[in-house]
N, C-alpha and C positions, 0 to 999 in steps of 0.2 A: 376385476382382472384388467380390464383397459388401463385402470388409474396405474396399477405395478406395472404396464407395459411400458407407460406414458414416463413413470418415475428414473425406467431405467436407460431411455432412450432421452432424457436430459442431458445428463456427460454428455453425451457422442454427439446433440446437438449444438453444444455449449464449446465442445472442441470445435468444432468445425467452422462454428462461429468468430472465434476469438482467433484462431489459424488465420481464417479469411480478413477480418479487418486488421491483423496486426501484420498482413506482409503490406498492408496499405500506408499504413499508418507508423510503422517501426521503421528506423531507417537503418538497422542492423539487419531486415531482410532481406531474401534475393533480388527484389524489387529494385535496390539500392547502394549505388557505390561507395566504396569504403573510404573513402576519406570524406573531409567535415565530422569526424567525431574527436573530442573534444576530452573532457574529462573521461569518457567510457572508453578511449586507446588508456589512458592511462591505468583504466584497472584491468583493463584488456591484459598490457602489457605484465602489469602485477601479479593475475593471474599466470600468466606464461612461465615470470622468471621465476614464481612457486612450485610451479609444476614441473619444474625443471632442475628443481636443490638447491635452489638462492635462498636465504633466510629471510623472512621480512622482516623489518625493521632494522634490518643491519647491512645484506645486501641493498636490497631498496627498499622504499617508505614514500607511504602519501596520508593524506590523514584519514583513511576509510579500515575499518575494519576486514580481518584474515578471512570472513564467512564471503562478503560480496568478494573477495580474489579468489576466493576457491570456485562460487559458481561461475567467475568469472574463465579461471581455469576450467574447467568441465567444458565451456563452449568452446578453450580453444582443444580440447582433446578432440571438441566433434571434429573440429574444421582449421586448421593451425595459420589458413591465410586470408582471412574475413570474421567476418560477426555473424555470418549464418549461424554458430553454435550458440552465441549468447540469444540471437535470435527463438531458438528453441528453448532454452533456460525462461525465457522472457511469457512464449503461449503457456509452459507447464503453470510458470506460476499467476497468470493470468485466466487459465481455465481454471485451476484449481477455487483461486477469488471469487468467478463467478459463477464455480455449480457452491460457493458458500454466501454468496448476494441472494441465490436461489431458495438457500436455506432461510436467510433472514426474512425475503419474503414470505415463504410461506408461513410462518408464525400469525402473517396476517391476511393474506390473501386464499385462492385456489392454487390447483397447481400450474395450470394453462397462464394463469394471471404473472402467478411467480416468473416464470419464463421468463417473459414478457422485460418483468421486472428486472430480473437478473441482465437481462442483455441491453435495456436501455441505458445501463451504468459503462457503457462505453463513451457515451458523450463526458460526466467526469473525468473518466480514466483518462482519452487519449483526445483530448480537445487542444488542437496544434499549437494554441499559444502558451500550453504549460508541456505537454510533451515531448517534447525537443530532442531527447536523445534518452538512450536509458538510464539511468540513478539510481542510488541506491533504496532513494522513497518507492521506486516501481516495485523491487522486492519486498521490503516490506509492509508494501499493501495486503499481501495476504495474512503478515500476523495480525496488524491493527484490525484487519475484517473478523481475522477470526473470534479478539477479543471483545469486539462488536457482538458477533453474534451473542456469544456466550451470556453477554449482559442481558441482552435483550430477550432471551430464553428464558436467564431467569428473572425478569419483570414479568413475562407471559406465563411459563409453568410456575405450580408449585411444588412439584413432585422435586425429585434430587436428583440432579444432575451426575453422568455419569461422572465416574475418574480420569478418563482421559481427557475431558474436557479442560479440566483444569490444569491437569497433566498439559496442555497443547498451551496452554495461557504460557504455562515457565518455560516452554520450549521457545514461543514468540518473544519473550524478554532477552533469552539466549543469543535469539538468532538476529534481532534488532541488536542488542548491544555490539554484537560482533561483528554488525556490519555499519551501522552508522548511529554511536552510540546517543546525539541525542534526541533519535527517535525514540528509544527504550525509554528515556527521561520523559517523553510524551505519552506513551504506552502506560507510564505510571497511573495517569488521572483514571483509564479504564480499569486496570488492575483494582487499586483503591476504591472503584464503584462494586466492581466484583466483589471483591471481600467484604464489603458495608452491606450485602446481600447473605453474603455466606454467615455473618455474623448474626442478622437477624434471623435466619433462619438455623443457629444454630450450628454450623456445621465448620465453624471459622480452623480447625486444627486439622481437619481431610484435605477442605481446601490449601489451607499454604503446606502444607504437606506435599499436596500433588502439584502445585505451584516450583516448589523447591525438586522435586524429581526430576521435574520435566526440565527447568532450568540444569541441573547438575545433568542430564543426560548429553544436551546440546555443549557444556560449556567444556565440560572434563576432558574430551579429547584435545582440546585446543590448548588447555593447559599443560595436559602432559606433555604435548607435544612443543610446545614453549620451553616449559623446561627439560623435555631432551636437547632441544641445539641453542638451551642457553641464552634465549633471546626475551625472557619474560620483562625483564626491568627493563629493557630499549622499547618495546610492545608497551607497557603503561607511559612510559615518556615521552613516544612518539604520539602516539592514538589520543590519550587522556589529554597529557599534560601538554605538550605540544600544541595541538590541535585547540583544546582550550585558548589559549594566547593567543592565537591567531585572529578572536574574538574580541577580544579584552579591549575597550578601552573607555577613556574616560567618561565617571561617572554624567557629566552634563552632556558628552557627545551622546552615549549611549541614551540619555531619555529624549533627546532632539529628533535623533535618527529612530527611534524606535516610535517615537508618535508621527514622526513624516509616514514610517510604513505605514500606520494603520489609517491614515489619509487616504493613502495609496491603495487600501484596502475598500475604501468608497468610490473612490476617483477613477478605478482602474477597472481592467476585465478582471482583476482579483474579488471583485463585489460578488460573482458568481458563487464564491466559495461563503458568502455570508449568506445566500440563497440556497445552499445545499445542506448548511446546520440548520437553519430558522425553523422546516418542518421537524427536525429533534423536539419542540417543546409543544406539540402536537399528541406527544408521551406522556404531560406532564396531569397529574392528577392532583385536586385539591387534598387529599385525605392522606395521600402520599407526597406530600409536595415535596421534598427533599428527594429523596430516593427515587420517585417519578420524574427528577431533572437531571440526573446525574449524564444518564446520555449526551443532555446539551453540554451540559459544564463541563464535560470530556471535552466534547467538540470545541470549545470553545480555549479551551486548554491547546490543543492542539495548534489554533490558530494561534494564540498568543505568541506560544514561542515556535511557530514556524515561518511568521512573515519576518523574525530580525532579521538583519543581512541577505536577506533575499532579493538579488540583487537580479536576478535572472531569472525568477518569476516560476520555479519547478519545487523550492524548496516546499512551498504551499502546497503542492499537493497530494505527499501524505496527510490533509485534511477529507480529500476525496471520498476513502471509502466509506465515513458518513451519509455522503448522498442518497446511499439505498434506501431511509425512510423518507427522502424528499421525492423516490420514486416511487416507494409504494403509496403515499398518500395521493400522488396526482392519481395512480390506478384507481384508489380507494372511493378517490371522487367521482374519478369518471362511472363507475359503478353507481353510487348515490344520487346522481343527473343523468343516467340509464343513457349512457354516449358509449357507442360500441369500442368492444375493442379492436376494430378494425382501422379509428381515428389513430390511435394511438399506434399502432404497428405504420402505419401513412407517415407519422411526424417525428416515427423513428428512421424510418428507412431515408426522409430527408436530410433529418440531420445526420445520417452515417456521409450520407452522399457531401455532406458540409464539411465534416472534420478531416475524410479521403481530400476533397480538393482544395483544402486550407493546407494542408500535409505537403502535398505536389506541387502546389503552387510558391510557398515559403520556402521547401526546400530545391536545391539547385543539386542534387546528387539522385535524383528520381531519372532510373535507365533511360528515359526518353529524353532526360535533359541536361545528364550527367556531360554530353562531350560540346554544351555547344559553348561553354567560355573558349 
């Protein structure tokens, strides 16, 4: 009875939680003056003139996806003269991430542990030298967790997973291509471990079946609705083909500049994010050795093609919500070296204390410091 009391008073903890450090740490909360935003005025703005009968891609165009301007839209219906609305767009899909961090812990831990787990994945999430403003990677942290979990479910169960599950994989492919499509191109490596599962186990025609539902549920309105005002071929030319180009260049620049990044990737506080994959192969089993990697070689997918052009140091962290088995194994251990978990809630509450005044301190639009230029 306590463990269902405990189970159901998660959310409400997890909300409250994530409310609390993101008016700290988010500089679209009340906390924080609205100017210094940057690329997020502009889908701010995209959002508006959508929500207001402007066509995208023909009235206006950036290279982001019609998904992040609609929730981008939704914040301004909260609030029409600030980012408090995206601000709330921002905790929903932030709790929602972390009562599913909660879920991937428990696969291996208690539930008290899980907790624990789940909330310590704030330091990835909102650590001030990749957090900077909101992005389109911030929304789609909760599909790539979810297709997280789902793998990792089925490396632990044997049973069969329900339908919705995979149902929710083609909804995340959806809802990543529509907003920053080549997150989706990244999402692939976990999809492809998914199905290399579904296959041994037989079940590979439910699966992309419920893959392809979920996908057609999320993607179909935006089609029809493309070819109602006629704006489908300006939509692939601007988003695809546009936005592609904009990448493109020569083949010697591009292996020059692509090995500088991953220089940059030891050199830099980007090494953190080679620290948050490495416990992925902690998975890995000799008998299973292939299928026992796939988590890492996801992760590591990830990385590859998110340090190109990362030039501002945010692109990297839809690598993030891998980190949750780099937190459940510190738990794990602490466990196995019988170190309370009282250390561990101590070395979290510091580090929250670290990432709030790296936040305030870096930025100059924090109410207390917003008027003294």
């Amino acid at each position: 009875m306590k463990q269902k009391r405990f189970r159901y008073r998660v959310p409400i903890i997890l909300a409250v939680y994530v409310i609390a450090v993101q008016l700290f740490v988010n500089i679209d909360s009340y906390l924080y003056a609205v100017n210094d935003h940057y690329d997020s005025s502009v889908f701010f703005m995209c959002g508006k003139a959508m929500f207001n009968g402007l066509v995208p891609y023909v009235d206006f165009a950036d290279s982001k996806g019609p998904l992040l301007w609609t929730i981008y839209g939704i914040g301004y219906l909260i609030h029409h003269y600030s980012y408090v609305g995206v601000f709330w767009m921002c905790c929903l899909f932030y709790w929602l991430t972390f009562c599913l961090d909660y879920k991937i812990a428990r696969l291996y831990l208690p539930e008290k542990e899980s907790l624990l787990a789940s909330m310590g994945m704030a330091m990835p999430f909102f650590y001030w030298n990749f957090y900077t403003e909101t992005k389109a990677e911030h929304f789609c942290t909760f599909f790539v967790t979810f297709a997280i979990y789902v793998l990792l479910r089925l490396m632990q169960q044997r049973a069969k997973l329900p339908f919705r599950l995979y149902f929710g994989i083609g909804v995340g492919i959806a809802a990543c291509l529509l907003m920053k499509w080549s997150i989706a191109v990244m999402l692939v490596s976990l999809v492809v471990s998914i199905l290399f599962y579904a296959y041994k186990r037989k079940e590979t025609v439910r699966t992309v079946s419920s893959i392809i539902a979920g996908f057609v549920v999320v993607a179909l309105p935006f089609l029809l609705y493309f070819i109602a005002v006629g704006n489908w071929n300006d939509f692939v030319q601007e988003y695809f083909v546009n936005t592609l180009q904009t990448v493109q260049v020569p083949l010697k620049e591009t292996i020059t500049s692509y090995l500088a990044e991953w220089k940059n990737v030891f050199t830099t506080k980007r090494f953190l994010y080679i620290v948050y994959i490495l416990p992925l192969l902690c998975l890995w089993k000799k008998k299973e050795w292939f299928a026992s990697a796939l988590p890492f070689l996801s992760a590591l997918f990830f990385l590859a093609l998110s340090i190109r052009h990362d030039n501002f140091g945010h692109y990297i962290s839809i690598v993030a919500p891998f980190a949750i088995v780099a937190v459940v194994q510190v738990l794990l251990l602490m466990r196995e070296c019988r170190i309370k978990p009282q250390v561990y809630i101590g070395v979290l509450a510091v580090a929250l204390v670290y990432i709030v005044w790296g936040k305030i301190h870096y930025t100059e639009t924090f109410f207390c410091k917003a008027g003294e230029k």
